[in-house]
C-alpha positions as CSV (number, residue, x, y, z in Angstrom):
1,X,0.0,0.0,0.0
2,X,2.7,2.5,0.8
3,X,5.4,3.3,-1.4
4,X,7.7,3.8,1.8
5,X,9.8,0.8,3.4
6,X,8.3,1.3,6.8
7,X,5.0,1.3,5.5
8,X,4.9,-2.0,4.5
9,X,7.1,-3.3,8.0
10,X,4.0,-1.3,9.5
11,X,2.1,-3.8,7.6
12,X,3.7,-6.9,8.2
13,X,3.9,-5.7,12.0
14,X,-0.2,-6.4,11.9
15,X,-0.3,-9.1,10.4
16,X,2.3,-10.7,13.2
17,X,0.0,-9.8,15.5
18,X,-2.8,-11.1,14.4
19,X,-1.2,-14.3,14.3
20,X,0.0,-13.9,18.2
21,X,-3.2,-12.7,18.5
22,X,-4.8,-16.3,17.5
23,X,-2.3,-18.1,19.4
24,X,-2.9,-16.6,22.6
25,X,-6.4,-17.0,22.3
26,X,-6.0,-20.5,21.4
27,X,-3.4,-21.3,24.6
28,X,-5.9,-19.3,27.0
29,X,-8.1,-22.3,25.9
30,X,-6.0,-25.0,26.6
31,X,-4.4,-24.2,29.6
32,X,-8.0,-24.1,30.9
33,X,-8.3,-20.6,32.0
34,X,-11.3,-20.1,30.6
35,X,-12.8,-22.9,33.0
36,X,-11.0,-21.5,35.5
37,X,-12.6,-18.0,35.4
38,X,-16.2,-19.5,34.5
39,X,-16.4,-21.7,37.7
40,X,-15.0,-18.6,39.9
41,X,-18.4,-16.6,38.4
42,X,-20.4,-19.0,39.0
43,X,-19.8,-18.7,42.8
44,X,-19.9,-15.0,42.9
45,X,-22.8,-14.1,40.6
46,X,-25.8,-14.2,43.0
47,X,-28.6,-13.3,40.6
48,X,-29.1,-12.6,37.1
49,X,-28.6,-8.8,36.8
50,X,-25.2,-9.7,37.9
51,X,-24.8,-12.5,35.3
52,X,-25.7,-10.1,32.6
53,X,-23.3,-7.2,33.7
54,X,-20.8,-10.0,34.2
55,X,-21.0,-10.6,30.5
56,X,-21.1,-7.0,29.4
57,X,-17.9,-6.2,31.6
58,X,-16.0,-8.9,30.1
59,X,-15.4,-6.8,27.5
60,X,-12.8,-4.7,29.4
61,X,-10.6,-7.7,29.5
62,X,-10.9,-9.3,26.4
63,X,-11.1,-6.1,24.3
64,X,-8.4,-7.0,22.1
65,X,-10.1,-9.0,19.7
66,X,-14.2,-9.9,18.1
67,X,-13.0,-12.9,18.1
68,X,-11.7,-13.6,20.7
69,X,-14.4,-11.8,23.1
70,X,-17.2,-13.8,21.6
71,X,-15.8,-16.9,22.0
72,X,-13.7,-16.6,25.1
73,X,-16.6,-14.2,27.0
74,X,-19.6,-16.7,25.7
75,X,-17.5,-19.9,26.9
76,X,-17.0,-18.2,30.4
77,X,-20.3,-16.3,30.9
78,X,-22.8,-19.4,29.7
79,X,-22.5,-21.3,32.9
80,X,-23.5,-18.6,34.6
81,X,-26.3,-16.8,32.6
82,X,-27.9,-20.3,32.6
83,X,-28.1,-20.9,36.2
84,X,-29.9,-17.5,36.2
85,X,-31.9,-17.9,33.5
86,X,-30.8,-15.2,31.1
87,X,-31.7,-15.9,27.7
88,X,-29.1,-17.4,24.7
89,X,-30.7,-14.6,23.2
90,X,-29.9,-12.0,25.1
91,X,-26.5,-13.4,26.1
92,X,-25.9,-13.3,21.8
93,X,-26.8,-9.5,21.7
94,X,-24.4,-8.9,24.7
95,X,-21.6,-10.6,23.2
96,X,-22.3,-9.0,19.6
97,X,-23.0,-5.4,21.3
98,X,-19.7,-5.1,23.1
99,X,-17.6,-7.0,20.5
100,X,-17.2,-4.7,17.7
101,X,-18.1,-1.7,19.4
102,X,-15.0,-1.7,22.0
103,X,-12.2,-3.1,19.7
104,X,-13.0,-0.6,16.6
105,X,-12.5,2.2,19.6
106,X,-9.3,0.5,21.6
107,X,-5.6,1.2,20.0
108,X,-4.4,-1.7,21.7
109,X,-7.0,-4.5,19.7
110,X,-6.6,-6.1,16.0
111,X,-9.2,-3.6,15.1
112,X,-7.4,-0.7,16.2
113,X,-4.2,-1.7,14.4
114,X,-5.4,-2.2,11.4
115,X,-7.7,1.0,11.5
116,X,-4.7,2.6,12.0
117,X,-2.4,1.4,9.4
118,X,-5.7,2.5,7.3
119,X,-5.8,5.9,8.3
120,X,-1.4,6.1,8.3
121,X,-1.3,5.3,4.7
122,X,-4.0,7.5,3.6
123,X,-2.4,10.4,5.9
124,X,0.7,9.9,3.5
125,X,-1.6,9.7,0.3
126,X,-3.3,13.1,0.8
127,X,0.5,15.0,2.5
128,X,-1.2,15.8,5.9
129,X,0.8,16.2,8.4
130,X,-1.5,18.2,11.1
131,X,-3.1,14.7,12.3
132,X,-0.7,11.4,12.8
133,X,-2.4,8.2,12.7
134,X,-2.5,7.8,16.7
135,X,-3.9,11.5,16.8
136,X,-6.2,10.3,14.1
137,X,-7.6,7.5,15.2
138,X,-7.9,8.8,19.2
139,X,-10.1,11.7,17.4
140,X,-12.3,9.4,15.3
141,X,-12.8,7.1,17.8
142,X,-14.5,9.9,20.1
143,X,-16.7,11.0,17.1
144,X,-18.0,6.9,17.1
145,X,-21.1,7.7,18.1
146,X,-22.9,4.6,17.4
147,X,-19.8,2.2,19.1
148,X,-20.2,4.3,21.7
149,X,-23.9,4.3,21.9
150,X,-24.1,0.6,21.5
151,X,-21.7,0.0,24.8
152,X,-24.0,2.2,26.8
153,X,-27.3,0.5,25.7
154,X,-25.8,-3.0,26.6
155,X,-25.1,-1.7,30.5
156,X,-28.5,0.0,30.2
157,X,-30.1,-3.6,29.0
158,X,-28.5,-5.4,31.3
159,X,-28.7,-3.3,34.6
160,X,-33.0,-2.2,33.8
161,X,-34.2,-5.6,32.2
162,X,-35.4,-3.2,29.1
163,X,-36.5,-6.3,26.7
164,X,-38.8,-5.0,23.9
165,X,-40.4,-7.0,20.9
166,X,-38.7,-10.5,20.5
167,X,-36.0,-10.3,23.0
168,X,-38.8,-9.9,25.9
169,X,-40.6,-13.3,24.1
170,X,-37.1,-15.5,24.6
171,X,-36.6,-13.4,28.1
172,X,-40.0,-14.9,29.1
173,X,-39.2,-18.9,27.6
174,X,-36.0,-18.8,29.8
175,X,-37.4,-18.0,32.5
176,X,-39.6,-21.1,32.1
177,X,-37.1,-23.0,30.6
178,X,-34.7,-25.6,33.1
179,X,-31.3,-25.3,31.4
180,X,-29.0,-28.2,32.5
181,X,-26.2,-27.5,34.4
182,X,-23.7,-27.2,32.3
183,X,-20.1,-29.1,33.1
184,X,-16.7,-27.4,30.9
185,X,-14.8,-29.4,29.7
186,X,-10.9,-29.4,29.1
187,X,-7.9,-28.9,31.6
188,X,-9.1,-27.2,34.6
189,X,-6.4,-24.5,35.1
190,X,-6.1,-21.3,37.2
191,X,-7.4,-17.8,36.6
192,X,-4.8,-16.1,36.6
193,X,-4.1,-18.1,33.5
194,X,-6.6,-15.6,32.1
195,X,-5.6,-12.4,33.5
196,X,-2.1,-12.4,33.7
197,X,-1.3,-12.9,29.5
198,X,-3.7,-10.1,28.6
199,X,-2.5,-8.0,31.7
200,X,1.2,-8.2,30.2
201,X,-0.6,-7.2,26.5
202,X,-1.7,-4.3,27.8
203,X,1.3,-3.3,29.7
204,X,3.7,-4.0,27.1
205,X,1.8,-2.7,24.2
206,X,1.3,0.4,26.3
207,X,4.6,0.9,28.0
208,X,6.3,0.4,24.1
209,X,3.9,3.1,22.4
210,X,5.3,5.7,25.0
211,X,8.7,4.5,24.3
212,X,8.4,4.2,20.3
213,X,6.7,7.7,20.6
214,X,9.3,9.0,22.7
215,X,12.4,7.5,20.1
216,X,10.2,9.4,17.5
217,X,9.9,13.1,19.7
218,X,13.4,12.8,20.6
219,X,14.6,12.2,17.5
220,X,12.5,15.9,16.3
221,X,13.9,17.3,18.9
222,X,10.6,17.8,20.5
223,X,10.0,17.8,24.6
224,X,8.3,14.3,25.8
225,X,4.8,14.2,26.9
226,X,2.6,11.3,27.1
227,X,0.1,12.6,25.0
228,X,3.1,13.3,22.1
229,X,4.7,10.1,22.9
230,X,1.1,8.3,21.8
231,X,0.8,10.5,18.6
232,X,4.2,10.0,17.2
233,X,4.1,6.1,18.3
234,X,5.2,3.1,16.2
235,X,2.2,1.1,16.4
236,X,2.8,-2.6,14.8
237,X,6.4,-2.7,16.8
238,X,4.6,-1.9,19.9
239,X,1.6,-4.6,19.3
240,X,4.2,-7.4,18.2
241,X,5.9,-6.9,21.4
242,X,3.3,-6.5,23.5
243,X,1.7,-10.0,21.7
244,X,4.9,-11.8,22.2
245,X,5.4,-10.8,25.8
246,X,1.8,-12.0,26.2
247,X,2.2,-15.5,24.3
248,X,5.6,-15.9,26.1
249,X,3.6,-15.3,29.9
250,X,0.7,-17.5,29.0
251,X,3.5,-20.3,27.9
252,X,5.3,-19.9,31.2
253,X,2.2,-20.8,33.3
254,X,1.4,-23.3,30.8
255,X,5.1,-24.5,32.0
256,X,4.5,-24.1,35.8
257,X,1.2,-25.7,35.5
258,X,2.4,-28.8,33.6
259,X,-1.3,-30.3,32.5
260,X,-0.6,-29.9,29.0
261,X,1.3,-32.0,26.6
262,X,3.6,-30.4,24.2
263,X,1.8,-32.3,21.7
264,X,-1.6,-29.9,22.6
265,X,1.0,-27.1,23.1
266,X,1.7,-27.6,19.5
267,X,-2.4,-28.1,18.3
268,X,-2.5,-24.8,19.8
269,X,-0.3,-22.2,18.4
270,X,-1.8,-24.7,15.0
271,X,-4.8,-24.3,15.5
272,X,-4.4,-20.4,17.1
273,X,-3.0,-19.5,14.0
274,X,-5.3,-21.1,11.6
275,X,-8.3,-18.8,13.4
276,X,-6.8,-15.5,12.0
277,X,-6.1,-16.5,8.2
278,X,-9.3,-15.3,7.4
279,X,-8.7,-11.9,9.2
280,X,-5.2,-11.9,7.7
281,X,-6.5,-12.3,4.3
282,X,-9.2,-9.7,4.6
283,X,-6.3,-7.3,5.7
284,X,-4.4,-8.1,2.4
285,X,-7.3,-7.8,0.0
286,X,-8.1,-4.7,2.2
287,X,-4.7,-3.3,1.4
288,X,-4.9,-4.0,-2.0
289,X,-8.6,-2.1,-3.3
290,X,-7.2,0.3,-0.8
291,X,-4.0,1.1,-3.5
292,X,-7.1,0.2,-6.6
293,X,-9.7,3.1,-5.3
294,X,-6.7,5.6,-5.0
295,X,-5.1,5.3,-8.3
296,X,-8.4,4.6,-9.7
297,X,-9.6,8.1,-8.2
298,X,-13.1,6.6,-7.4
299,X,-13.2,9.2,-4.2
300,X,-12.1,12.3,-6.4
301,X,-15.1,10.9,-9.0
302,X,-17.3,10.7,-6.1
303,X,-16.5,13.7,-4.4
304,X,-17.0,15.8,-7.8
305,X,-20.6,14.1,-7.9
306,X,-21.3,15.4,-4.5
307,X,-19.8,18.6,-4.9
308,X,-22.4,21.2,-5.4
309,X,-25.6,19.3,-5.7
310,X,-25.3,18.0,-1.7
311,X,-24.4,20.1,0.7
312,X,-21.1,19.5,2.3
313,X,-21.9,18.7,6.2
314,X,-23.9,15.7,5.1
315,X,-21.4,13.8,3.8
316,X,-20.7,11.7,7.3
317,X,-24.6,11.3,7.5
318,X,-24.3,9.8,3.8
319,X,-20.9,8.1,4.3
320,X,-22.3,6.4,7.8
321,X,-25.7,5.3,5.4
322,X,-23.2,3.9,2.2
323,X,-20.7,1.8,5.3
324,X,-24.1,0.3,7.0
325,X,-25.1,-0.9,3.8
326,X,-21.7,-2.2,2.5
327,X,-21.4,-3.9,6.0
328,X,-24.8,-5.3,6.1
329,X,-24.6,-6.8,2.4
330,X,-21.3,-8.1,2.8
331,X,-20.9,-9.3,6.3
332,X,-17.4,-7.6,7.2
333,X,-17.2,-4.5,8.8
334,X,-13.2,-4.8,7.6
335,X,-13.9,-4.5,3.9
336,X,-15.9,-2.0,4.1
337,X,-13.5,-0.3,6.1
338,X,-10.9,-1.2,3.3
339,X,-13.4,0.3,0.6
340,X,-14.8,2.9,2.2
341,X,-12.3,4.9,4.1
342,X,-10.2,5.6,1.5
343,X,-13.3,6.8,-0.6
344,X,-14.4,8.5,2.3
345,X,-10.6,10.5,2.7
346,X,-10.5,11.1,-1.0
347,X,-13.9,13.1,-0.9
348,X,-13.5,15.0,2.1
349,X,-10.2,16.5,0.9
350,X,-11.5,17.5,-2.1
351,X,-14.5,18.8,-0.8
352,X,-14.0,19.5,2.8
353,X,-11.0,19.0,4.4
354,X,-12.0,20.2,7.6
355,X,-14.7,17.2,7.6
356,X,-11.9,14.5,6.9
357,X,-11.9,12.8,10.6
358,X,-15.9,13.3,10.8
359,X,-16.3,11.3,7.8
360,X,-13.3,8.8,8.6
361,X,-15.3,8.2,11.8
362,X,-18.8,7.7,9.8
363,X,-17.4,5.3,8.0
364,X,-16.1,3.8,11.2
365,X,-19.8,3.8,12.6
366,X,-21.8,3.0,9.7
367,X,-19.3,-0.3,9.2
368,X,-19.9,-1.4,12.8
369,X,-23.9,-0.9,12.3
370,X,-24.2,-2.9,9.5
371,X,-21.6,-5.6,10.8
372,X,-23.9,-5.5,13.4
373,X,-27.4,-6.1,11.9
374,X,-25.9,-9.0,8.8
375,X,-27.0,-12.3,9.4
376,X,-24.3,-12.6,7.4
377,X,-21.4,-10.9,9.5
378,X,-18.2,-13.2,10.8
379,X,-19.0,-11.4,14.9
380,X,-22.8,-12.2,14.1
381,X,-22.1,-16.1,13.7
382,X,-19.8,-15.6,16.2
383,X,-21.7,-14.4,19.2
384,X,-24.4,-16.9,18.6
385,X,-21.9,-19.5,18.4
386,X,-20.4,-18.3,22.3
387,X,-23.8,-18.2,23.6
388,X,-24.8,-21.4,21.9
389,X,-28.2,-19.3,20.9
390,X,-30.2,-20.4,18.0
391,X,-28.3,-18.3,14.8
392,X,-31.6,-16.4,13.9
393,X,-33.2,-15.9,16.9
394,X,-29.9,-13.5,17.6
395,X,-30.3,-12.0,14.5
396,X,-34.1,-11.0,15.2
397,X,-33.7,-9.6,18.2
């Protein structure tokens, strides 16, 4: 995508991730840490508001990937949303509703990173220097009204009971409904099996952006500050490091714990990295219509379409409408990203460059909404699968 050496390391940097990513999802799994933290709820959760905030907070933990939320956070918070009766249902709209919404917002996820990388090599199409990608992204992240809308309603949902329509029908079968105890199955290992590998991701990624940033203002002769050091940042370094600290930690406790074989340990980072070629080859194809619609000039074509027959301050409104559709009808709330942002850039500098982050952040929005609503989207499936819920009945309500 970028002309530049470090642009494509910036690249490659992602993709690395993404693989660590899968792999440390995959040995959370089979050190049994998931078990670990899903018996502990079910002996502090005491009635089923709790079991449904349980879910919701989940998300604070397990932020750094869809994936890897709706699977890890359905596996854990099942056992105990049953006992209380909370719906598969509503447990699927929990899982879907903080999924997307929290990682497109969070630097530190897959979402984030790639966003990013987005945003850095379209920053170095279009010359503009007043915004670097951190700055950029921190800005269009606040502007995510719908992500951030979505997180609220969850908590609101969860903590008021407010079931409308369908949802309030499957609310009302649970409550009639005996679900069976259900036993997990696997290694039974620690929580802090859980906590510790994602605790080290987060320090690490966050303790090596301030560094990276830091390399970068000293090196501009510019004063440090923490909110420089996250602007000028290196990204992909800081999220490859911060992934391999966190693999490296979860290995160690695999280690001390000694319950699995090196034969599983091997399945694992197999079967970790086999989850993320899917994500790996969106990002590329992503990439790739990314270099198409700029020499192709679709957003300049577009933008001169727009340009005075619609006035200029609706082009987010329109641009959050075209990425809800694109989502919905394709399923991936990354290819329309791919698509879509750097349509969305090319038109707002050649319209309104003032309105270039509003309409980056639309596109941001709309993406997530349509992800949201497909019956066709990968974190749709996903969520029903983690809740074991019935596919559509998560998709009506």
């Amino acid at each position: 995508v970028y002309s530049s050496e470090e642009g494509m390391n910036s690249n490659m940097n992602i993709v690395f991730f993404l693989v660590l990513l899968g792999v440390l999802t995959a040995l959370l799994t089979v050190s049994g840490s998931n078990r670990a933290f899903a018996e502990w709820a079910q002996n502090k959760i005491k009635g089923r508001r709790g079991a449904k905030l349980l879910a919701a907070s989940l998300v604070f933990v397990t932020f750094i990937d869809d994936y890897f939320h709706s699977l890890a956070v359905g596996a854990i918070a099942r056992p105990v949303t049953d006992r209380f009766k909370v719906s598969r249902a509503k447990l699927a709209y929990i899982l879907d509703s903080t999924a997307a919404p929290m990682c497109v917002m969070m630097p530190v996820s897959s979402w984030g990173a790639y966003i990013i990388t987005l945003v850095a090599g379209l920053l170095a199409t279009y010359s503009i220097t007043s915004y670097t990608p951190m700055g950029a992204f921190v800005a269009m992240s606040s502007m995510n009204y719908y992500a951030i809308f979505s997180l609220l309603m969850v908590f609101f949902v969860a903590y008021f009971s407010f079931d409308i329509a369908s949802m309030a029908r499957h609310e009302k079968l649970a409550m009639e409904r005996d679900y069976k105890e259900e036993v997990i199955e696997g290694v039974k290992g620690k929580v802090r099996n859980l906590i510790l590998p994602i605790l080290v991701l987060i320090t690490v990624t966050v303790f090596m952006m301030i560094h990276t940033g830091s390399e970068a203002l000293a090196a501009d002769g510019k004063p440090f500050s923490i909110l420089g050091a996250f602007e000028n940042t290196t990204v992909g370094i800081s999220l490859v490091v911060g992934g391999s600290s966190a693999v490296a930690m979860s290995t160690l406790l695999i280690i001390l714990e000694r319950q699995v074989s090196l034969q599983e340990y091997g399945k694992a980072w197999i079967a970790g990295i086999k989850s993320m070629l899917g994500a790996i080859a969106i990002l590329f194809f992503a990439w790739t219509i990314n270099k198409v619609v700029g020499d192709a000039q679709t957003g300049k074509y577009l933008s001169s379409l727009v340009s005075g027959s619609i006035p200029v301050q609706f082009l987010p409104v329109i641009l959050f409408i075209l990425g809800s559709a694109m989502a919905f009808s394709t399923g991936t709330s990354w290819g329309t990203f791919g698509i879509m942002l750097p349509i969305a850039a090319a038109m707002a500098t050649n319209s309104a460059p003032e309105l270039l982050l509003p309409c980056l952040s639309a596109v941001m929005a709309g993406a997530v909404c349509g992800d949201h609503c497909s019956p066709v989207s990968d974190t749709t499936i996903l969520s029903s699968t983690g809740a074991k819920c019935n596919h559509m009945d998560h998709v009506t309500t």
